[in-house]
C-alpha positions as CSV (number, residue, x, y, z in Angstrom):
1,X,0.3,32.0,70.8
2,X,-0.5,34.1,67.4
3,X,-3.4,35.7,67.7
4,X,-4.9,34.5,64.5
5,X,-5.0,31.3,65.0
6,X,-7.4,29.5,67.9
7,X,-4.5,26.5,68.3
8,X,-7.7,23.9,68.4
9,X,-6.0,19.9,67.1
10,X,-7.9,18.6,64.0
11,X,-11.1,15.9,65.1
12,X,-10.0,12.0,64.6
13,X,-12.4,9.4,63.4
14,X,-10.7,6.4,64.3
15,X,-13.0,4.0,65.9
16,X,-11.5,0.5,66.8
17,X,-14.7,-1.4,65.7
18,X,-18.3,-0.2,64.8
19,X,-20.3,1.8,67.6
20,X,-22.5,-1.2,68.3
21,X,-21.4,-0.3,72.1
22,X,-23.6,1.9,74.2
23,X,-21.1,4.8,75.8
24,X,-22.3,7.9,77.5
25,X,-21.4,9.8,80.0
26,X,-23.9,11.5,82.2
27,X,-24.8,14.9,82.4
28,X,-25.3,17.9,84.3
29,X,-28.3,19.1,86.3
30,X,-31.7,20.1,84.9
31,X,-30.2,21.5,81.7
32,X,-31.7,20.5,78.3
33,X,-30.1,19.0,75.5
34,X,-28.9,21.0,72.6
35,X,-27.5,20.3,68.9
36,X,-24.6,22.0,68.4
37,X,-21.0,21.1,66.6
38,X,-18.4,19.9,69.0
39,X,-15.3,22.2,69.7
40,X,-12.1,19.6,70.6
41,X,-11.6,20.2,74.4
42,X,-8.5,22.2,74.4
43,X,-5.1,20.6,76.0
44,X,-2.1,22.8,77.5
45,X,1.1,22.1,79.6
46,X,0.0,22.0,82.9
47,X,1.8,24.2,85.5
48,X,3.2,25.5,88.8
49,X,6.0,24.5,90.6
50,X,6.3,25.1,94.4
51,X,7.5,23.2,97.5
52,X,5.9,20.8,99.6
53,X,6.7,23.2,102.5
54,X,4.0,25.7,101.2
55,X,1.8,23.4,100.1
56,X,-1.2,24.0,102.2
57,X,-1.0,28.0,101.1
58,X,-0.4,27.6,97.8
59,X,-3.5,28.5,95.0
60,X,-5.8,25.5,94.5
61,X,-6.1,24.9,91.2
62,X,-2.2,25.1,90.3
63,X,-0.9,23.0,92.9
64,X,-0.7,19.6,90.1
65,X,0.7,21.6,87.1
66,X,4.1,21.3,85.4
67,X,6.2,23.8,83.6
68,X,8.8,24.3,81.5
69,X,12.0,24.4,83.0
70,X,12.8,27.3,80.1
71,X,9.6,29.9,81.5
72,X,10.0,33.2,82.2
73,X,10.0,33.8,86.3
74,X,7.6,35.6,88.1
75,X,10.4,37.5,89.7
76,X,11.6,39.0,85.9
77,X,8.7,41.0,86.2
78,X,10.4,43.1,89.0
79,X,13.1,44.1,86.4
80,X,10.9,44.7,84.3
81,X,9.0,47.2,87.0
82,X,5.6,45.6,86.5
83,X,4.3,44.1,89.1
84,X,4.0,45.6,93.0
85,X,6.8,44.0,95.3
86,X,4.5,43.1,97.6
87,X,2.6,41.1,95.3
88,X,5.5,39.7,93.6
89,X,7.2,38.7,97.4
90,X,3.8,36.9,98.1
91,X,3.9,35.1,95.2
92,X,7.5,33.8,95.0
93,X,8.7,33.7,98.7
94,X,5.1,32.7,100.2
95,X,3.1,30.7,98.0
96,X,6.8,29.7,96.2
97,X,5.8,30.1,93.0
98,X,9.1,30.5,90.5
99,X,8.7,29.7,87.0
100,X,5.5,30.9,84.8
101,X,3.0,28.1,83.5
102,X,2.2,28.6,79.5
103,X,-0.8,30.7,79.9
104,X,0.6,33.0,82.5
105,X,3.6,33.5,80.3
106,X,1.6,34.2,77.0
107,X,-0.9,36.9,79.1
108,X,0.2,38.2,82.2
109,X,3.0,41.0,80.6
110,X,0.6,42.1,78.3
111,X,-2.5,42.4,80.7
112,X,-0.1,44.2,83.2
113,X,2.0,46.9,80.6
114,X,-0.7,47.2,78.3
115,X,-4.0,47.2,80.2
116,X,-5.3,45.5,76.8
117,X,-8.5,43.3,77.1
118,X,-7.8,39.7,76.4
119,X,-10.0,36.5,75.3
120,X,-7.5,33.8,76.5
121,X,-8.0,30.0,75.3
122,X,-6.8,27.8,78.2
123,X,-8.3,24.8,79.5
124,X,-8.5,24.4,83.4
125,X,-5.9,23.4,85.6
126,X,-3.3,25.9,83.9
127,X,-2.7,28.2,86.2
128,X,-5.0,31.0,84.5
129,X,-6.2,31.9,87.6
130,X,-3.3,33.7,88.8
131,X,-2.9,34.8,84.7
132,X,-6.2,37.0,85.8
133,X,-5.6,37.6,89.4
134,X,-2.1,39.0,89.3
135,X,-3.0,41.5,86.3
136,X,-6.2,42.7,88.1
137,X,-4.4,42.7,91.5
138,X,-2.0,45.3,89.9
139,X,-4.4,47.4,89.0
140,X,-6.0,47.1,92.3
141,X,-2.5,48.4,93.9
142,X,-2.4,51.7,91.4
143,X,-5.9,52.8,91.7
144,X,-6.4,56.3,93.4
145,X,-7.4,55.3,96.9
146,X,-10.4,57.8,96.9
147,X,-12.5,54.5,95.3
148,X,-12.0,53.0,99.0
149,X,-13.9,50.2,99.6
150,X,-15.8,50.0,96.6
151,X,-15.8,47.3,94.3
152,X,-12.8,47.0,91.4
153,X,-12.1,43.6,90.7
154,X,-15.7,41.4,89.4
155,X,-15.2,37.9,88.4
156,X,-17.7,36.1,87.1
157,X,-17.7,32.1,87.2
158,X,-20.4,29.7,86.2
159,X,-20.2,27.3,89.4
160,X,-20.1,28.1,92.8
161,X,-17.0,25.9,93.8
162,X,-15.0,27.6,91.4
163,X,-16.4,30.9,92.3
164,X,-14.6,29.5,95.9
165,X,-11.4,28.7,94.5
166,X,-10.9,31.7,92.7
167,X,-11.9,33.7,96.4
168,X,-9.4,31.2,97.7
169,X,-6.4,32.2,95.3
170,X,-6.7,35.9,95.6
171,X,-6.8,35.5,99.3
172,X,-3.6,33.9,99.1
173,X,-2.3,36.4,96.9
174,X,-3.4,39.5,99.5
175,X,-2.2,37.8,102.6
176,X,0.2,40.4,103.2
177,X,-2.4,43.0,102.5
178,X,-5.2,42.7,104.2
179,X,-6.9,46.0,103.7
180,X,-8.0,45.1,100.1
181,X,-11.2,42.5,101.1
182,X,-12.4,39.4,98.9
183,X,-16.0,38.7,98.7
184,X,-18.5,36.2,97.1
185,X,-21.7,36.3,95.9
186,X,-23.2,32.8,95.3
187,X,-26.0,30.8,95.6
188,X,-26.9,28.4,98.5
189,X,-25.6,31.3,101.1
190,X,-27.6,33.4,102.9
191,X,-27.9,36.5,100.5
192,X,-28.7,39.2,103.0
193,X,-25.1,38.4,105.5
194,X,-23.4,38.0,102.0
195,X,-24.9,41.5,101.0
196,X,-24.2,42.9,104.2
197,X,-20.0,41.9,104.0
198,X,-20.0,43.6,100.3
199,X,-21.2,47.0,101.8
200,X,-18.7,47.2,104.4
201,X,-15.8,47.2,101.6
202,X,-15.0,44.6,98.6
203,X,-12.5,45.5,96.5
204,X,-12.7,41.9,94.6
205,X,-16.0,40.3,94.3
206,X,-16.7,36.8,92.9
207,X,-19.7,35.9,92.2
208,X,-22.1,33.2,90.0
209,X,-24.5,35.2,87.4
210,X,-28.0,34.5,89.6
211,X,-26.6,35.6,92.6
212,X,-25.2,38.7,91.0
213,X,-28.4,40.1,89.3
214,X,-30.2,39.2,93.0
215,X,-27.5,42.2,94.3
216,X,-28.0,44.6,91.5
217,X,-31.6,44.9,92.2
218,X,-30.1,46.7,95.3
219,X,-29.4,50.1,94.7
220,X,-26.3,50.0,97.2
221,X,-24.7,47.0,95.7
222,X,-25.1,48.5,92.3
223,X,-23.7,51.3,93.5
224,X,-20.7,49.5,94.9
225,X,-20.1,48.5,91.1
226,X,-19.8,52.1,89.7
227,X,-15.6,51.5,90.4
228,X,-14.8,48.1,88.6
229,X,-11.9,48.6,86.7
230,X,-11.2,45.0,85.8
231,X,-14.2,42.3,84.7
232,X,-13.0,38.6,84.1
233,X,-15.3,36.0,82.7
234,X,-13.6,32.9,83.7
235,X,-15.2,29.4,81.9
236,X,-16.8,31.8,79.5
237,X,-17.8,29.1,77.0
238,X,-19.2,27.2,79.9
239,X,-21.6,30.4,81.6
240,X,-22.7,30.4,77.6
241,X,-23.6,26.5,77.6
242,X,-25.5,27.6,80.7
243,X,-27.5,29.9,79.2
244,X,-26.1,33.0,81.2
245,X,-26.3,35.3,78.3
246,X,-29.1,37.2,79.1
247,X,-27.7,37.7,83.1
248,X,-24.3,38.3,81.3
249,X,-25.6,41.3,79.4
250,X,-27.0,43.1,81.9
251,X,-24.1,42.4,84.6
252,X,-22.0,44.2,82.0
253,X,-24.6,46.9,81.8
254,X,-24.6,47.9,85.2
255,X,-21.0,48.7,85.0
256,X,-19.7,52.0,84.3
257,X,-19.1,53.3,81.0
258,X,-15.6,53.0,80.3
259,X,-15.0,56.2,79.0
260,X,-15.9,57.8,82.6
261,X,-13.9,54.7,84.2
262,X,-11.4,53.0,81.9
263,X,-12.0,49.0,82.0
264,X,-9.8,45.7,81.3
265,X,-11.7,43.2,79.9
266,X,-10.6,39.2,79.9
267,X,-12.6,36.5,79.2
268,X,-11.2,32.8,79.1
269,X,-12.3,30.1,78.0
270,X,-11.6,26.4,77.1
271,X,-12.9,26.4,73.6
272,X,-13.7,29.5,71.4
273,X,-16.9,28.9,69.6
274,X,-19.0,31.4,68.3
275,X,-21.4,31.8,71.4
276,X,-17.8,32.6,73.1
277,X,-16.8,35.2,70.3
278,X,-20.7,36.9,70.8
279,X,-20.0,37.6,74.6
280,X,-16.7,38.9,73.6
281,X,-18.0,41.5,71.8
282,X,-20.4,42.9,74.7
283,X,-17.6,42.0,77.5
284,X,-14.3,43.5,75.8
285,X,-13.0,46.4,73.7
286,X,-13.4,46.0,69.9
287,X,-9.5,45.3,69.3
288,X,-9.2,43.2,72.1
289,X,-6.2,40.2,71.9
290,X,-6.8,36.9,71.0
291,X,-4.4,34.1,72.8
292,X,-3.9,30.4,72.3
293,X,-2.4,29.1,74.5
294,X,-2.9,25.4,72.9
295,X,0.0,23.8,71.5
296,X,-1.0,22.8,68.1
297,X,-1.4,18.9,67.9
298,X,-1.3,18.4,71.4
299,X,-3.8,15.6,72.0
300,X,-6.9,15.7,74.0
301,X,-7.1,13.8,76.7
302,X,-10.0,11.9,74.9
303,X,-7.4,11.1,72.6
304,X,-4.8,9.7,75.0
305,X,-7.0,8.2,77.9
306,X,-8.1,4.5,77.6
307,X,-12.0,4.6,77.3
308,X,-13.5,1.6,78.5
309,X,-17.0,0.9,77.2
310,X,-19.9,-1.4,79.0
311,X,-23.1,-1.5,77.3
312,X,-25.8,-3.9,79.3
313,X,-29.4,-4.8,78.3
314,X,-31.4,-2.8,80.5
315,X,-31.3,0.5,82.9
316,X,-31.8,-1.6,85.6
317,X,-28.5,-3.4,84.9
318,X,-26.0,-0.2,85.1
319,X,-26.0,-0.2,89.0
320,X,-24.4,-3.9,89.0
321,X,-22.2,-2.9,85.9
322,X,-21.1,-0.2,87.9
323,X,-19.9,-1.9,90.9
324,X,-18.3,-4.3,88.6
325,X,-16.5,-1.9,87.1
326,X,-14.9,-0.6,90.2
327,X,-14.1,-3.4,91.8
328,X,-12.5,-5.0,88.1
329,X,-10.2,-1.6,88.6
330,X,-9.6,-1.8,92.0
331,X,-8.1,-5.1,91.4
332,X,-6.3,-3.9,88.6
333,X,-5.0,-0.7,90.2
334,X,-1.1,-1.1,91.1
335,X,-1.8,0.7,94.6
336,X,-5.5,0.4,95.5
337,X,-4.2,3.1,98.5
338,X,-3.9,5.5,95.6
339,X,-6.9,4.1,93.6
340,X,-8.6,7.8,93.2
341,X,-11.9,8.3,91.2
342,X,-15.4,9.9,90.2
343,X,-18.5,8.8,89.0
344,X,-20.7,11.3,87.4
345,X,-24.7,10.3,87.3
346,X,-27.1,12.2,85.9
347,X,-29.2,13.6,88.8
348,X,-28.3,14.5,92.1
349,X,-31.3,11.7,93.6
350,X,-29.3,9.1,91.6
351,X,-26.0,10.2,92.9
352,X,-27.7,9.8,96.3
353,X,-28.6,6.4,95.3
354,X,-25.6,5.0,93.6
355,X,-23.5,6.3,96.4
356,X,-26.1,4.5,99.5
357,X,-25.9,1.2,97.1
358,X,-21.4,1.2,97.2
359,X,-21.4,2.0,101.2
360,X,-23.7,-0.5,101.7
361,X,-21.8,-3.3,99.4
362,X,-18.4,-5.0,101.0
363,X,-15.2,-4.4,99.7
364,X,-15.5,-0.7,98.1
365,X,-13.3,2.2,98.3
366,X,-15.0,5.4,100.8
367,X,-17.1,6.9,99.1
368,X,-18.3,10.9,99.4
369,X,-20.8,13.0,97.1
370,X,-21.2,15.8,95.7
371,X,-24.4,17.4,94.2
372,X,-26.6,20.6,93.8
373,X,-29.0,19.9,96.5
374,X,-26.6,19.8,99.0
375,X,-25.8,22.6,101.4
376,X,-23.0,25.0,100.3
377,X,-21.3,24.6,103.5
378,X,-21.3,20.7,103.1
379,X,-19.9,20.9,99.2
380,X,-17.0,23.0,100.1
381,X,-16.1,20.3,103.0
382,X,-16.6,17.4,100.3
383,X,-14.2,18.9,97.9
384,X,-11.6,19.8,100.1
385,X,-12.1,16.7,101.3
386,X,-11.8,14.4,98.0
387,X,-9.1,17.2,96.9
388,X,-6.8,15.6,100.0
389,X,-8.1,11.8,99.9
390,X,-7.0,9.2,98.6
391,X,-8.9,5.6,98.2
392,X,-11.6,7.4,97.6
393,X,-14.6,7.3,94.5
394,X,-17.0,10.8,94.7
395,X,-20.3,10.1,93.5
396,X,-20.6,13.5,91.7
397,X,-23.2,15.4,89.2
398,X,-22.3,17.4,86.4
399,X,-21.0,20.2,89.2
400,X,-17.5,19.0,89.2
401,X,-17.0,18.2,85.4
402,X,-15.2,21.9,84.9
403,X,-13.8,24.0,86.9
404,X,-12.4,21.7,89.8
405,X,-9.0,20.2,89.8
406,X,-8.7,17.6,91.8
407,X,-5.3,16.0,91.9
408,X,-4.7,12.2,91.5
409,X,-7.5,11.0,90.1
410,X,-7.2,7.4,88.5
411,X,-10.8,6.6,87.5
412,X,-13.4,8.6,85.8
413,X,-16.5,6.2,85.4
414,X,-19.8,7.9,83.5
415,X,-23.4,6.4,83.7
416,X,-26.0,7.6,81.3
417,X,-26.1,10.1,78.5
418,X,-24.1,13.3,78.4
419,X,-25.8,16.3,77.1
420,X,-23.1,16.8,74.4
421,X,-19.7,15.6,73.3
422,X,-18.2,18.5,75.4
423,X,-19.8,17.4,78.0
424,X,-18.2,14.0,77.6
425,X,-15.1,15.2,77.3
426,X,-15.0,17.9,80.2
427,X,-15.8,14.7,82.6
428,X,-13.0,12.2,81.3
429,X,-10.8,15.5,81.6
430,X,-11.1,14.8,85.5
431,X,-8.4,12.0,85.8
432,X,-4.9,12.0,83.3
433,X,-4.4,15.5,84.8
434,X,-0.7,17.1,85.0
435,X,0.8,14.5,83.0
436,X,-0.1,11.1,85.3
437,X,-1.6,8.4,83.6
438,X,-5.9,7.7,83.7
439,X,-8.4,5.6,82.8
440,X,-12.6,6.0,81.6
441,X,-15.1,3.5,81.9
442,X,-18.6,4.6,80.2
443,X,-21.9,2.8,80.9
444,X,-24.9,2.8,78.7
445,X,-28.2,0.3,78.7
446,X,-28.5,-0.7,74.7
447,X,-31.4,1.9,74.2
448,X,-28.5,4.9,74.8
449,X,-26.1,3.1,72.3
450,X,-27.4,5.6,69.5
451,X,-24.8,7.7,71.3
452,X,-21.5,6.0,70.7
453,X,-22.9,5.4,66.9
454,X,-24.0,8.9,65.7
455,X,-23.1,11.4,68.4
456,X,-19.0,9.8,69.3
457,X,-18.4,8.1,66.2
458,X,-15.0,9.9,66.0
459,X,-13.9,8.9,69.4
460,X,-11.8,5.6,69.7
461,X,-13.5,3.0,72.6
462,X,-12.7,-0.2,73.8
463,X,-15.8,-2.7,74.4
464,X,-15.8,-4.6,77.9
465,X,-18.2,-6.9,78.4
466,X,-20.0,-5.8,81.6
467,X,-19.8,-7.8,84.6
468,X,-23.4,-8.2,86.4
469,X,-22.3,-10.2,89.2
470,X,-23.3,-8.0,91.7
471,X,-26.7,-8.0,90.9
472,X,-27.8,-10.1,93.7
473,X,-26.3,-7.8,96.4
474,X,-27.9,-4.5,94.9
475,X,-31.4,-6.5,94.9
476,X,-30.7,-6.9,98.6
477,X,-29.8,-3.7,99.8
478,X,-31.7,-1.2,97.3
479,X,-35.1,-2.0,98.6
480,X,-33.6,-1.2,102.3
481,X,-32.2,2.1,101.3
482,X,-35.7,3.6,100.6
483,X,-34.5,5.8,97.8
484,X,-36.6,4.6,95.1
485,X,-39.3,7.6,95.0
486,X,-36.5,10.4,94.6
487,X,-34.4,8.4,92.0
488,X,-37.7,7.5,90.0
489,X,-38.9,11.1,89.6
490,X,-35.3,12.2,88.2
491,X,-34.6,9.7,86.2
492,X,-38.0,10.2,84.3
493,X,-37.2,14.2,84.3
494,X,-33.6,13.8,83.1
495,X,-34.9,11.1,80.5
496,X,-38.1,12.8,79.3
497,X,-35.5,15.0,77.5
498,X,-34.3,12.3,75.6
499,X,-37.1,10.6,74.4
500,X,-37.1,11.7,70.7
501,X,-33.0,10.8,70.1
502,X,-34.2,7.7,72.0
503,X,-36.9,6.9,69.8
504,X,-39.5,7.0,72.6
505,X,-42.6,8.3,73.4
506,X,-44.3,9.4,76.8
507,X,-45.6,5.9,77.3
508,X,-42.7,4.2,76.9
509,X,-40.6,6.5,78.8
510,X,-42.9,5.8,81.5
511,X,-42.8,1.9,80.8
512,X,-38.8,1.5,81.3
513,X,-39.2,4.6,84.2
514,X,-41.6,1.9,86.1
515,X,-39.6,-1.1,85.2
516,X,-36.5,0.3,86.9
517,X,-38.4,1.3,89.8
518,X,-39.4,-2.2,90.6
519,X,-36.3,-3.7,89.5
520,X,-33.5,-1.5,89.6
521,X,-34.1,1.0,92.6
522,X,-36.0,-1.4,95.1
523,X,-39.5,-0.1,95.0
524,X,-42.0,-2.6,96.2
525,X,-44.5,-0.7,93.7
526,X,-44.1,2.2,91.1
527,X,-43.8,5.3,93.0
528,X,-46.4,8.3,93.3
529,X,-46.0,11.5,92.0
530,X,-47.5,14.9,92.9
531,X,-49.7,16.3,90.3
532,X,-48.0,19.3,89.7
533,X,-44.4,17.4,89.1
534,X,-46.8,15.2,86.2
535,X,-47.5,18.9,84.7
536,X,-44.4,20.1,84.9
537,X,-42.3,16.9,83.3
538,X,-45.4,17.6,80.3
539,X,-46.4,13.7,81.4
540,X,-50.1,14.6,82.1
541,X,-52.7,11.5,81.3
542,X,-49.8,9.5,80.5
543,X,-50.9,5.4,81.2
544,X,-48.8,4.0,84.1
545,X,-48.1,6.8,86.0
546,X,-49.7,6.4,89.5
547,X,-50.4,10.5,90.1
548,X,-51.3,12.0,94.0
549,X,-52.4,15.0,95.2
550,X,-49.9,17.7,96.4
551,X,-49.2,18.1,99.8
552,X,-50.5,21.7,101.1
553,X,-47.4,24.4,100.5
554,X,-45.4,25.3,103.5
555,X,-44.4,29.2,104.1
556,X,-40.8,29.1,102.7
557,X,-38.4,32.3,103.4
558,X,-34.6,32.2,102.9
559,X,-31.8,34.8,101.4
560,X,-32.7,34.9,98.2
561,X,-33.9,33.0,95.2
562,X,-31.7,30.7,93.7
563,X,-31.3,31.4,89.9
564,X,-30.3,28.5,87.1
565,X,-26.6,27.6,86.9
566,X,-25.9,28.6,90.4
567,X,-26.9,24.9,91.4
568,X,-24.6,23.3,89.9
C-alpha cells in the first residue's frame, strides 16, 4: 500500500521448451499495433461478500470477489462519522455488503476524510467501483443544494459496457434516493434523447471520451459541467492505449478551475506506466496519493493459468483447430453444465463467422457474440446474458478483454495475434477470476509464431498438437453461411498491420488473404472489394485483388458521430 512503491511482481522467463509454437491471442478492433515495454498485469484479492438473497441488486462487477475475513467493515465508517447513513444503510442492509475488499480498504477513508486526489493501482474485478462511487457519492450528499441538477460526479471509461456497469452500480447505491439522477453518454445511442435526459438534471454522468466531446460542443451540456466536483478516470491505462489523450485533455479543460470549484481527482488503473503517470499530471493535483493495492509477488494470472498452445500450418486451419479445441475441453471439463468460455477473434466479421461455423456444427455448447458492430441495445442483452449462463462459449472481440467480469468462466481460447503482451494478458484474465481454477488455449498459423519466440518469450506455454479433424464439417457448412466477403475484407485490414513483424509484403498479404477465402471461409471465388476500401487498407494496384466500383452513397442521419474507442 506505500505509496512509493507501484507493488508490480518481477517478469519470469521461464519457457518450458523453445518458442517454436505459434501462440497469440487476438486483438481488439481497428486499433494499430504499437512497440512498447510490457507492464505485468497487476493481480489483487478479489472481493465482496453478500448473500444470495440480494444477489440480483448487488453491484455487477463485485458480485465474484473474495475478502479477507480481517477487513475493515463498511459499517466502521459510521463510527467514524464518514459516510451518509443513508448511503451506508444501502450498502450494508440492501446490497449486503459487510466487509471491505483490499482496494476499498486502502482508498475509500482517505478519499472520504481527506478529499485528496488519488491514482489507485487495482486490476478489475476488485471492487474499485464502489472505492470511487462511495467517496464521490459523499460528496454528492454535502454539496450546497443551490448546484441542483447540474452535473457533479463525471466518470470517464474507455468502453461502453463498462460505462453501463458503473451507471448500474451507482444506481444501486442511490436506490433509496432517487432525487440525485445517473446518466450516460455513450456511443451507439441516440445522442440527441441521451442529451435531452442530461438537461433535465444529472448529478452523475458516465460517459466514453467520443461521446463526451460530441456534448461539449453544446453549450448547455458544457454548461451542465461547470459544477463537477469529483472526476474519475476509471481503466486509465486502457483510455491511454486507446489513444484518448487528446479527448482526455480537453474533457479536463472544460471543467471548472478548481480554485473557483474545489475538485477530487482519481484515476485508476491496472498498470502504472508512464503514459498513466502523463494523464495524472493533467487529471489530478500535484501531490496527489499514489496506492498499490498489489500484493507484492502475487502471481499474474498468466503465471498461474495453464496456457495451452496450438500452432497449425495455415490460416485456413485455425477454424478446425478451434473446434477441436473446444470439444477436446468439453470432454475434459468435469461438469460440461458449467463448462463456461470466450473466444476472442480479431474482427467483429470473424467473430460473426466463427460463431455461424460452431451453431452450425453438432455437439457444441450455445453460443452468443459480442462485437462493436452490434446495436448497443443488443450488447447489453448479450452480456447480461453470458454474465447469468452457463454452457455457454461468447464469440467476443477485443470489447470484453477489460472491463467486464463475468463470473465462471472456464475457457478463454485466443485466435490470431494480440496487439501487445497486455493485450494477451487482459484476455486470459477473463477465466481463473475470484480464485476458481481456468484454463487458455492460444491458436496461431506458423507464419504468427514469431510471436511466442520474440514478443512472449518470458511466458511459460504448453504445446498441443492441434486437432484438424473437423475440417471436413467446416468445408461443408462455411460455403452455406455466405460470410466469406465480410470476413475476407477484415482479415486483410486487421493483417495489413502486421505485415512487416510478419515478414510480408502487400502481395503476399493478399496471396494468404485469397487463399483463405477459397479455403478457409467458403468463397466459391476471391471476394470483390469497393475501390475506396482498396485506398483505404493502402492496397491500391496490388496483383490479386479483384477491385469494384462503389455502390452510390446513401443519405445517412443518426444521433451523432461515433468517435474511436467508443466501439469497442
Amino acid at each position: 500500500m506505500d505509496s512509493k512503491s507501484n507493488g508490480r511482481p518481477p517478469r519470469r522467463n521461464n519457457r518450458k521448451r523453445p518458442a517454436n509454437n505459434g501462440n497469440a491471442t487476438p486483438d481488439s478492433e481497428n486499433r494499430r499495433p504499437r512497440q512498447r515495454p510490457f507492464h505485468n498485469a497487476v493481480s489483487a484479492q478479489r472481493n465482496q461478500s453478500q448473500d444470495a438473497s440480494a444477489a440480483s441488486a448487488a453491484p455487477v462487477t463485485s458480485a465474484a470477489a473474495v475478502i479477507d475475513s480481517n477487513s475493515p467493515r463498511f459499517a466502521d465508517l459510521a463510527s467514524e462519522n464518514l459516510l451518509d447513513p443513508v448511503l451506508l444503510d444501502t450498502i450494508t442492509q440492501d446490497l449486503k455488503f459487510d466487509r471491505m475488499s483490499p482496494v476499498q480498504a486502502a482508498t475509500i477513508r482517505h478519499l472520504i476524510a481527506d478529499r485528496g486526489d488519488v491514482l489507485a493501482q487495482a486490476k478489475t474485478g476488485t471492487g474499485k467501483t464502489i472505492a470511487f462511487l462511495l467517496p464521490a457519492l459523499q460528496t454528492l450528499l454535502r454539496r450546497p443544494s443551490s448546484r441542483g441538477n447540474d452535473v457533479s460526479v463525471l466518470v470517464i471509461s474507455p468502453t461502453r459496457e463498462l460505462a453501463l456497469q458503473i451507471a448500474k452500480e451507482a444506481e444501486a447505491l442511490l436506490q433509496r434516493l432517487p432525487q440525485y439522477k445517473v446518466c450516460t453518454a455513450i456511443g451507439g445511442t441516440n445522442k440527441d434523447a441521451e442529451q435531452r435526459r442530461i438537461l433535465r438534471g444529472c448529478q452523475i454522468l458516465i460517459g466514453t471520451p467520443g461521446r463526451l466531446m460530441d456534448h461539449l460542443e453544446e453549450q448547455s451540456v458544457a454548461e451542465m459541467l461547470q459544477s463537477v466536483d469529483t472526476f474519475v478516470l476509471d481503466e486509465a491505462d486502457r483510455l491511454l492505449d486507446m489513444g484518448f489523450m487528446p479527448q482526455l485533455k480537453k474533457i479536463v479543460a472544460a471543467l471548472p478551475n478548481r480554485q473557483k470549484v474545489p475538485r477530487q481527482g482519481m484515476l485508476f488503473s491496472a498498470t502504472v506506466a508512464e503514459h498513466v503517470a502523463k494523464v495524472s499530471s493533467i487529471a489530478l493535483a500535484p501531490d496527489y496519493k499514489f496506492i498499490s493495492t498489489i500484493p507484492k509477488g502475487e502471481s499474474n494470472t498468466h503465471e498461474r493459468v495453464p496456457q495451452h498452445l496450438i500452432e497449425v500450418p495455415n490460416f485456413s486451419d485455425t477454424m478446425a483447430a478451434l473446434v477441436g479445441a473446444l470439444r477436446h475441453e468439453l470432454a475434459e471439463s468435469a461438469n460440461q453444465d458449467e463448462f463456461k468460455a470466450i473466444v476472442f477473434a480479431p474482427t467483429a466479421a470473424l467473430v460473426d463467422f466463427y460463431a455461424a461455423v460452431l451453431e452450425g456444427l453438432p455437439n457444441m455448447p450455445r453460443i452468443l457474440t459480442l462485437h462493436s458492430r452490434m446495436t448497443q441495445s443488443k450488447r447489453t442483452r448479450v452480456t447480461e446474458d453470458y454474465r447469468k449462463s452457463n454452457a455457454t462459449v461468447l464469440v467476443a472481440t477485443d470489447v470484453v478483454a477489460r472491463g467486464m467480469d463475468f463470473p465462471s468462466v472456464t475457457n478463454v481460447f485466443q485466435v490470431g495475434l494480440p496487439m501487445d503482451k497486455e493485450s494477451y494478458i487482459h484476455r486470459l484474465g477473463r477465466t481463473a477470476r475470484a480464485g476458481a481454477e481456468g484454463r487458455g488455449t492460444f491458436i496461431v498459423s506458423a507464419a504468427e509464431s514469431y510471436f511466442p519466440r520474440k514478443v512472449m518469450k518470458d511466458f511459460t506455454f504448453i504445446d498441443q498438437p492441434a486437432d484438424l479433424s473437423a475440417l471436413g464439417e467446416i468445408k461443408e457448412v462455411a460455403p452455406k453461411l455466405e460470410l466469406y466477403g465480410k470476413a475476407y475484407q477484415s482479415w486483410l485490414g486487421f493483417y495489413k498491420v502486421f505485415t512487416k513483424p510478419l515478414g510480408w509484403d502487400n502481395e503476399q498479404l493478399v496471396r494468404e488473404a485469397n487463399k483463405l477465402a477459397l479455403e478457409g471461409f467458403g468463397a466459391p471465388e476471391v471476394p470483390p472489394l469497393n475501390k475506396s476500401t482498396v485506398g483505404k487498407m493502402g492496397l491500391k494496384g496490388v496483383k490479386g485483388l479483384v477491385v469494384v466500383k462503389d455502390p452510390p452513397r446513401e443519405n445517412r442521419s443518426g444521433g451523432g458521430r461515433q468517435k474511436k474507442g467508443d466501439s469497442w
